[in-house]
Structures are given as C-alpha cells and as structure tokens.
C-alpha positions in Angstrom: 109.0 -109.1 -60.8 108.9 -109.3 -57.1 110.8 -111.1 -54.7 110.5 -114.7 -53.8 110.1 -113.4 -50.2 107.4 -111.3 -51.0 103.5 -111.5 -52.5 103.1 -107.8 -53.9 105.8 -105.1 -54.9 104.2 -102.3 -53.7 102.3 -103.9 -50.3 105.8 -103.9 -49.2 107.0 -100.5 -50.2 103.8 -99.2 -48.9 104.2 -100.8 -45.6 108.2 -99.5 -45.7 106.6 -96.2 -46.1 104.0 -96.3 -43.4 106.9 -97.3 -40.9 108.8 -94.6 -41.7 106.4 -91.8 -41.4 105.1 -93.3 -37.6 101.5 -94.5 -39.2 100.4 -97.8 -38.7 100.4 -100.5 -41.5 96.4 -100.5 -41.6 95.4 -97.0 -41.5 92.6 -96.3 -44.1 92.7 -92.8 -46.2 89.5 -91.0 -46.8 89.1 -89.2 -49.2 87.8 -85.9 -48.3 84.8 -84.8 -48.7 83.5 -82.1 -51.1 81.0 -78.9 -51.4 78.5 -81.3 -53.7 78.5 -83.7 -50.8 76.5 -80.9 -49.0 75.1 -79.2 -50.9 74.5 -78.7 -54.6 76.0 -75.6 -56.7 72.8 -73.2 -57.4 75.1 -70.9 -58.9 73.9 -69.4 -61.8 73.9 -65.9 -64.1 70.7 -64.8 -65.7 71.3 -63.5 -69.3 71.4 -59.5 -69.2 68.3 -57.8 -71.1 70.8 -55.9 -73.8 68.1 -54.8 -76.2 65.9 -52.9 -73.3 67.2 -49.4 -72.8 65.3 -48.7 -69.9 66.8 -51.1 -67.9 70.8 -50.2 -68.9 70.5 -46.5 -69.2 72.7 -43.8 -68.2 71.4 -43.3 -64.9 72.2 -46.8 -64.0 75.2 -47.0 -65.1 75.9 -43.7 -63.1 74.6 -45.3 -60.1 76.5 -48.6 -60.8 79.7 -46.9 -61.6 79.3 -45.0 -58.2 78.3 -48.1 -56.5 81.5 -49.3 -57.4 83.6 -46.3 -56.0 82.6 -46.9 -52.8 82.6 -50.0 -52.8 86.4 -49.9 -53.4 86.9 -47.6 -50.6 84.5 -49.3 -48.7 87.0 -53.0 -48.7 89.8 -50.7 -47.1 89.4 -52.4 -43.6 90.0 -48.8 -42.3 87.0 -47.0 -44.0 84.5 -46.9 -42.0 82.2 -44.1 -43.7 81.8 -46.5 -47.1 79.9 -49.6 -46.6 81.8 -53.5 -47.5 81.2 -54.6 -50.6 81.8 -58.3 -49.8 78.7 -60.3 -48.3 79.3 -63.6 -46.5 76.4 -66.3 -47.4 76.8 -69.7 -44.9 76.7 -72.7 -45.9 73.0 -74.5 -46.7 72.1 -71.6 -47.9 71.8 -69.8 -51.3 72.6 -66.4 -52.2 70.3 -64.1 -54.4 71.8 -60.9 -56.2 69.2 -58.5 -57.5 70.6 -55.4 -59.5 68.5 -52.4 -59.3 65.4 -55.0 -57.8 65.7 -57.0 -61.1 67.2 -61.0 -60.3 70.7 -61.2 -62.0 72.4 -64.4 -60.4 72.4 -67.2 -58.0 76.1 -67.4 -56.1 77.2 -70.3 -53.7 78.0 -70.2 -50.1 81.4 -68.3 -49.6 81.9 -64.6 -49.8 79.9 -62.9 -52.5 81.1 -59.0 -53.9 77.7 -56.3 -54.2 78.1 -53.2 -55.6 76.5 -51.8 -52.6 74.3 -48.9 -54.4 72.8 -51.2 -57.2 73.2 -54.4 -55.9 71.4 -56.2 -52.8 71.9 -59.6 -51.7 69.2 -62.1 -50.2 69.9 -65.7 -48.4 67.8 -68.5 -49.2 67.6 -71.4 -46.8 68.1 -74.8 -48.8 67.8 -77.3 -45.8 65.5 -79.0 -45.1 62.6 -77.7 -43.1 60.3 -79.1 -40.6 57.0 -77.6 -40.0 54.7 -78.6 -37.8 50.7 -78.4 -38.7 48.8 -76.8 -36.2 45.8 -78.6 -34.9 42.9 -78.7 -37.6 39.6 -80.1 -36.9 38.3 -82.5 -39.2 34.8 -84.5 -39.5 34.7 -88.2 -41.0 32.7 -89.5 -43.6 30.7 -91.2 -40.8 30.0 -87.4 -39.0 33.2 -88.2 -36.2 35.0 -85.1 -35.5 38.4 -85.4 -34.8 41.3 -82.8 -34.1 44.9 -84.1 -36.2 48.3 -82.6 -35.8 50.7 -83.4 -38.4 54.3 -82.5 -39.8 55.6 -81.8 -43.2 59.5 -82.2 -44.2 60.2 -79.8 -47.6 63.2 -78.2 -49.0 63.7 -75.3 -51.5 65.0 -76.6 -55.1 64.5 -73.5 -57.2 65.5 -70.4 -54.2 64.4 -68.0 -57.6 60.9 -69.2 -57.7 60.7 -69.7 -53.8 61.9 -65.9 -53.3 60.2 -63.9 -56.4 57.1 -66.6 -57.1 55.3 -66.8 -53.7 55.5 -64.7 -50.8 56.1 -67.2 -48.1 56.6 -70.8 -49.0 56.3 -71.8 -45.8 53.0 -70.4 -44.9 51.3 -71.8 -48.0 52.7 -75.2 -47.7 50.7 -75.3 -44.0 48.0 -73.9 -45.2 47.6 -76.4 -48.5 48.4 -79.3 -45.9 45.6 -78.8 -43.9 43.2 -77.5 -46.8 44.1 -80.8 -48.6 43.9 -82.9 -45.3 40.1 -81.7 -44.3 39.7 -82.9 -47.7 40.9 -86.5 -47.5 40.0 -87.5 -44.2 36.5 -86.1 -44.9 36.3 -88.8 -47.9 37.1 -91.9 -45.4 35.5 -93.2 -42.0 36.9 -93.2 -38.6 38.0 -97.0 -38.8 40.4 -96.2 -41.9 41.4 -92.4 -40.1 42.9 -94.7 -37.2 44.3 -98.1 -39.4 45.4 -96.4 -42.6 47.6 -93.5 -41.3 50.4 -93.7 -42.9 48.5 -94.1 -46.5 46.5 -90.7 -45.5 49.5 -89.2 -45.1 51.0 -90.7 -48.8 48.0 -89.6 -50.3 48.5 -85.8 -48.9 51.6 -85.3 -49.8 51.1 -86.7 -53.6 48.4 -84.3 -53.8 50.5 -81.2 -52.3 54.1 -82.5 -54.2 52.7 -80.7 -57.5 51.8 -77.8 -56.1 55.0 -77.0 -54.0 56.9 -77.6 -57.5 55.5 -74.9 -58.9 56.9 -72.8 -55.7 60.4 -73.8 -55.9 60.2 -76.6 -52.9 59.8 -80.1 -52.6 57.7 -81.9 -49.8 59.8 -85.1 -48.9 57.8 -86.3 -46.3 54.2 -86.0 -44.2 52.9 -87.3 -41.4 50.2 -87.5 -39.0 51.3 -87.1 -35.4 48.4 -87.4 -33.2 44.7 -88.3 -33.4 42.9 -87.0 -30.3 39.3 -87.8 -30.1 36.7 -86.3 -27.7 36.0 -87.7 -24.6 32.6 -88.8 -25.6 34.2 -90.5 -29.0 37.3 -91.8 -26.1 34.8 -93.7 -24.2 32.4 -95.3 -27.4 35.4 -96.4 -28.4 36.3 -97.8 -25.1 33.3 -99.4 -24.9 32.9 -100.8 -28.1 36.9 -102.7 -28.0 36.0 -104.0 -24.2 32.9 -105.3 -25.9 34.7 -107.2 -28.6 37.3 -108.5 -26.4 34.4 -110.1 -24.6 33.0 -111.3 -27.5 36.0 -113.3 -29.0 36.5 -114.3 -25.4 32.9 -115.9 -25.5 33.6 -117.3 -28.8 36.8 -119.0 -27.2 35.1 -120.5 -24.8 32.4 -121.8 -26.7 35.4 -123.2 -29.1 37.2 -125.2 -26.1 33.6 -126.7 -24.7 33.1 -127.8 -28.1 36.6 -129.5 -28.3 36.0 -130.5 -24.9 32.8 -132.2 -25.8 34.2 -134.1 -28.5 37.4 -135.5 -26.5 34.8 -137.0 -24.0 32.6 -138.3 -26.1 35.7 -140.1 -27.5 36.8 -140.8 -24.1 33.6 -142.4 -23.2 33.6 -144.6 -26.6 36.7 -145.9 -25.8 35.4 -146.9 -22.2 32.6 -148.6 -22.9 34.2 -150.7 -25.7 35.5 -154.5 -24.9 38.8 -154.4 -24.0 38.4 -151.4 -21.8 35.8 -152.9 -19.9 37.9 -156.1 -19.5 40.4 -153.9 -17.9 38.8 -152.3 -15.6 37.2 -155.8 -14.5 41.0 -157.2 -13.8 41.7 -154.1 -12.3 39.1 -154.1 -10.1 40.0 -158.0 -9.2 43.5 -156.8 -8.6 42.6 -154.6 -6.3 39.6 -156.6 -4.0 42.2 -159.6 -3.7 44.4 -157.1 -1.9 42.1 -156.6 0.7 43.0 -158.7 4.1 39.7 -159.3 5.6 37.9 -160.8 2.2 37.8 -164.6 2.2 36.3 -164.8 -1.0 35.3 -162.2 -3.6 32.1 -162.6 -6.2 32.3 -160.2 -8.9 30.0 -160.4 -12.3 31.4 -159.9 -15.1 30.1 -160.1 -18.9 29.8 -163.6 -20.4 32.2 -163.1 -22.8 34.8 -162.1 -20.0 34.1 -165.1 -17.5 32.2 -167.5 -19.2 35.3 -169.5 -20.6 37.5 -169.3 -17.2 34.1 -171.3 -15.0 33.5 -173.3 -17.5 37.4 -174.7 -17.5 36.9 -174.7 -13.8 33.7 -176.7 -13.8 35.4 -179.2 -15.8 38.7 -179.6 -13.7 36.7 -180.1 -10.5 37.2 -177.1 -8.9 33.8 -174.8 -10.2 31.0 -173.2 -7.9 29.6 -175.4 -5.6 26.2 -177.0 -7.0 23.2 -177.5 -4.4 20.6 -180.0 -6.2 17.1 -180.5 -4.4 15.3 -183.5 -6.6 15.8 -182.1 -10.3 16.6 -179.2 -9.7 19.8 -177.6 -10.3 21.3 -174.3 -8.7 23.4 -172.6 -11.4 25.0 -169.7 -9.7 25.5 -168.5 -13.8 21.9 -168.1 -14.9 19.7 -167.7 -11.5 18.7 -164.1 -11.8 18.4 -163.9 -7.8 21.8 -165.4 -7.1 23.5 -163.1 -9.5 21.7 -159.9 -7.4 22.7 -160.8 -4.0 26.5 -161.3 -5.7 25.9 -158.1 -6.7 24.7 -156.3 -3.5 27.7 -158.5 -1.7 29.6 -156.9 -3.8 28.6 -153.6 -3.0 28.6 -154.0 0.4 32.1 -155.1 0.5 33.5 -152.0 -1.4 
C-alpha cells in the first residue's frame, strides 16, 4: 500500500530514479528498432539433392574441400595470395549463394562465409524501385495520337525467381507497362485519356500485378506523368474549351435577362396597381406644393383617388368655383375640355 502522500508506488520510485541518474521526469523510452522493421528475413536453405550422384561426386567434394583450404588461409588478414572467404551483403539487399552454379540458400544482410572455389555469391536489391517509362506513342479510340510518360514503383519478393526465372526484371516490367498501356488507352477516347487518369493507371497495373508475380516482384504503384498532345491536337482543344466557355457564358446571360425580365414585369405590376398609383399622386402633390412661384396647383387624379376629398369640399363651402350661364352648369369634374387644359397647365408648370 502506498503512502497517503502519494498516488502510485512506483511513479515515485521511478521519478526518484530519474533524479538520480540526471534524466528528466518525462523522458519517453523507445524501444529500439529491429532488422524486421526494415527489412524482412529472406533467409532460407534449399534442401540438398542427396540421391543425385552427379551433383555430390568426388570431384566436388575435392573442389569443395580445397575451396575450404584456402579459404582458411585466405581469412588470415595477412594472406594476401588466398582470396576472403567472407562476403559483406548491405542492408536492403539479399544475398544469393550458388554452389557449383546450382541455388543452395538465401542469407540476410551481414557478413556471409563462400567457399571461394565452389561457392559464389550474388546481391539482390529488395527496395523499392522506381522506373520511369520512356515516352510511348499511343492512338485513341477516336484516332488521337498522343505521346504518355509514366512511372512504375515495384519491389523484389522472391530474389530466387527474380535472379534464376527472368533475365532482367526490370526491363520486362517497362516493356509489359507500355505493351499493356498501348492497349488500354487504345480501348478509350481522348476525353476519358485526359479525366480518368488515375483509373488508366489502376487498370494497368492490375493487369501487370499477375504477371510480375510470376517474376518474383511486386508492382505497388503506376502512374501517368504527362500527356503531351500535338500542336495541332493543343490548339483544337484550345479552341473547342474557349468555345464552350463562350457558350455557358451566353447561356448566363440569357439566364439573368430572363430573371431580369420577370423582376420587371413584377416591378411594373406592382406600379400600376391602386395604392402605388395613389402614392405617386401624393408624392407628386408633395413635391409641386413645395414650389415658390405656384399659387395654385391642378392635378387629375383618378376618381376613386379625388372624388371623395371635392365632394366633402363642395359640401363645406369651399369646392371649385362654379360659373353658371342660364342652365348651364360648369363642372370642372366631368367637362372633357377643362380637364385637358388642367392637364397641359400641368405640364407646363413641371
């Protein structure tokens, strides 16, 4: 049980024994890291042939016996007339023993003992490679030649099959890349060459990935670098996206005269209805009785806007003047002419 002064046993005793050695309390230990981390074991012994006299007869084991004499002279720093038996292989890469040309065993980076008559040693590099396509000329489904650059990523995961199966794993995987690329970009047009890139590349590499198996590699990635057209093709294609820009512009256009079109046709409804009309007659009222010169002001106005006000005016007393001649009246509301001349007064004034 700890102490009533402290939370955890050993967080103090830890911390006591960080003090001591000069570290400070919140150092964090790594663990370090190891040989799988970079790079796996491809170690391996192939099981010797012990019913086949031709390959363990006396004359090899003469040679191998001999190879072994020297080879023990040969580790004497001093002797310089026997070769060294010990070979150095480097890390990311794999060593390959062959006795008497025949594969015997894999071995691991470090330093390897040969018997240096019977034996010989060969490195494999297991890193990962980047090779770069050289340009290949391709032609669409839609007759557009083009000219592609790409890039494959593989490493080796069987260095056996990659050294004794194929001659050069590196020079087939190029050439099946560009075999198997002149064959899918001839299946699509130029449209989905230029928008579907990165699934071309997919495509080539699933198609290539079984292939490369069977020679000891694996392809992790491909891509497409470039995509260089013609200068005939360069300028179509100019042409064709200036000519579609100026299309959707048109298009836009036509859009925001339509929507322009509508709000004014709105706008105009809403002017010509009642109570906008009666507001622009006040307003206009407003803005004549401001005026210093004007004595008197006649503006028409619709019936339904005026015709109550003169006719409450006409009753108090205080309504147009009325000229009668005999029986005839002079209504300044219903003579046509009168109305007019307001009207040009009106006019005039303004």
């Amino acid at each position: 049980m700890s102490a009533p002064g402290s939370t955890n046993g050993k967080t103090a005793i830890g911390g006591t024994l960080a003090s001591r050695s000069g570290l400070p309390d919140d150092l964090v230990k790594v663990q370090p890291a190891r040989l799988d981390d970079f790079q796996p074991s491809y170690a391996r012994q192939v099981q010797p042939d012990l019913e086949n006299p031709a390959i363990h007869g006396w004359y090899a084991s003469f040679i191998h016996g001999l190879g072994g004499g020297i080879g023990f002279f040969g580790a004497i720093p001093c002797c310089f007339c026997c070769p060294n038996p010990f070979k150095r292989v480097d890390q990311g890469e794999v060593g390959l023993v062959t006795k008497f040309g025949r594969f015997e065993r894999a071995v691991d980076p470090g330093l390897v003992k040969v018997n240096p008559l019977s034996e010989r040693l060969t490195s494999v590099d297991v890193k990962i490679q980047i090779v770069e396509v050289p340009r290949q000329v391709c032609m669409t489904k839609d007759n557009v030649t083009l000219n592609l650059t790409s890039v494959i990523y593989y490493h080796i995961t069987s260095p056996s099959k990659a050294a004794f199966s194929i001659t050069n794993v590196r020079t087939a995987l190029v050439e099946r890349t560009q075999t198997t690329l002149r064959h899918v970009v001839g299946a699509r047009v130029l449209q989905d060459v230029i928008e579907r890139r990165e699934e071309i590349a997919q495509s080539i590499s699933e198609i290539i990935e079984s292939v490369a198996t069977a020679w000891g590699a694996q392809v992790e990635s491909m891509l497409i670098k470039d995509i260089i057209f013609s200068n005939d093709l360069q300028d179509s294609l100019s042409m064709a996206a200036q000519a579609k820009r100026i299309g959707e512009s048109k298009v836009i256009a036509a859009r925001a005269e339509v929507e322009s079109a509508k709000l004014m046709r709105q706008a105009a409804d809403i002017l010509s209805s009642a109570p906008a009309m009666q507001i622009r007659y006040l307003e206009a009222m407003q803005s004549m009785a401001k005026s210093a010169n004007s004595k008197v002001i006649f503006l028409p106005a619709p019936n339904q806007t005026v015709g109550q006000p003169i006719t409450a005016a006409e009753n108090a007393g205080e309504g147009p003047s009325r000229y009668n001649t005999g029986s005839a009246v002079f209504d300044a509301g219903n003579n046509d002419g009168f109305q007019r001349a307001i009207n040009a007064r009106v006019t005039e004034d303004i």
